[in-house]
N, C-alpha and C positions, 0 to 999 in steps of 0.2 A: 925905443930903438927902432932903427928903419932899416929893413935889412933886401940890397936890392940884387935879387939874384937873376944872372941873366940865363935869357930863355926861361927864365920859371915861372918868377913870380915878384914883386916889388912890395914888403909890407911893411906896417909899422905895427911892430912885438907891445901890447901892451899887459898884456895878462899868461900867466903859468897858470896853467891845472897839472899837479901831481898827483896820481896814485900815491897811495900811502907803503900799503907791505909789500915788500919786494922791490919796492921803487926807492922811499928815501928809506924806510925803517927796515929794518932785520928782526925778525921776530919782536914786532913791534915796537922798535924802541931804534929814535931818529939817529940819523948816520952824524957821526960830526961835521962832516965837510957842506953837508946840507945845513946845519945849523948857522952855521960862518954864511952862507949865500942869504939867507932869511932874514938874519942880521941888519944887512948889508944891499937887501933888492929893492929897487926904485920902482919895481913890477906889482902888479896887484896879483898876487898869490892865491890859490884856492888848493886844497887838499881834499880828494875826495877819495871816500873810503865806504867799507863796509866795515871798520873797526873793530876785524876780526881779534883784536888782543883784548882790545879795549883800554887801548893806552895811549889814543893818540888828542883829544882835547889836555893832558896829561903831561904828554912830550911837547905838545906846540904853544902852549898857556903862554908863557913870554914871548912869544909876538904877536904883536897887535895888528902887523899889518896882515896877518894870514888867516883866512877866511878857510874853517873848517864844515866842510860839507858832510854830514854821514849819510848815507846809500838809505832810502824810505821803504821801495819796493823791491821786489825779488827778484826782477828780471834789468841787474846790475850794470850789465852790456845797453842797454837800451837808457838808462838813466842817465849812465854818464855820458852818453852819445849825446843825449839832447842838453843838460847840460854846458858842453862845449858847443854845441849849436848855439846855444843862447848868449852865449861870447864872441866878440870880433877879435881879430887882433891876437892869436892866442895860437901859443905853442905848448901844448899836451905831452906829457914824460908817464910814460907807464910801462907795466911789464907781463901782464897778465893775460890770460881770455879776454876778461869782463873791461881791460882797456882798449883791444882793436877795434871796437867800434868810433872811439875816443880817440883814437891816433891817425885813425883815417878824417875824423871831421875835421881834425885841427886844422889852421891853418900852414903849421909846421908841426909832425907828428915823431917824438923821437921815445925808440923803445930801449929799455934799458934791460941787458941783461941779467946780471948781476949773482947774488950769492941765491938765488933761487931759479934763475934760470929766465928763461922768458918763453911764453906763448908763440907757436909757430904761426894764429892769427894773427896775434900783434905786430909779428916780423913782418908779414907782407902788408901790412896795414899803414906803416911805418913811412916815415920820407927818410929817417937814418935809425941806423942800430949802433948802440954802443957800451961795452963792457962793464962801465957802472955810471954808475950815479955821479962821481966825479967828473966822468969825459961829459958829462949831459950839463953840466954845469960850466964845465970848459967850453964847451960850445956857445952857451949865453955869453959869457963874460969875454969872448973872443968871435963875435959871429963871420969874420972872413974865414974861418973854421965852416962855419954854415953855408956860405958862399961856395968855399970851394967845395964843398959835400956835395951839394945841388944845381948846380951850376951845369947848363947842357951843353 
């Protein structure tokens, strides 16, 4: 997906990095409207986590196309930052501390509220904030939604 926003920036979206809790799952266990997008994405998918439930290789097992990352080192903020470094192309959905570093590298960095709230780093870290996980999915699936968001 090529999404060319003016005055911004002109990319081609090929990869999602999701946070896991607080982003797609609610006390560990994935959101439906995120299952239906997984289903259904033409995107190279990655979920990375610290699998604080331990339920997410679990929840995500039928899909193949989604590449689960679990968190190695302690300093969570800096992993997943480098991480999305190591990607082009890639628009980052998180909601935590440990993802503002991860929504500032992305190339489109969008944070999600949601039923546990969201990190005030994450918020300025952010190119958009939005009330859940739904509207972050609306935004893919309709990027003049994205356009007009960013657009100077």
């Amino acid at each position: 997906m090529v999404i060319d926003i003016p005055n911004f920036k002109k990319i081609e979206i090929k990869n999602i990095v999701f946070d896991y809790n607080g982003t797609i799952a609610v006390d560990g266990k994935l959101i439906d409207e995120v299952r239906e997008f997984f289903k259904n994405s033409k995107f190279n998918i990655f979920v990375i986590t610290a699998d604080t439930f331990g339920s997410v290789k679990k929840e995500l097992e039928e899909f193949k196309n989604v590449n689960v990352i679990i968190l190695k080192t302690t300093n969570h903020t800096k992993e997943k930052a480098e991480f999305v470094m190591s990607l082009k192309n890639t628009i980052a959905i998180g909601n935590g501390n440990n993802d503002s570093l991860m929504l500032k590298e992305a190339d489109i960095g969008i944070c999600v509220i949601g039923k546990e709230g969201a990190s005030s780093k994450s918020i300025m870290n952010s190119d958009i904030v939005v009330k859940d996980i739904k509207d972050a999915i609306n935004l893919i699936e309709n990027p003049k939604r994205i356009i007009a968001n960013l657009r100077y």
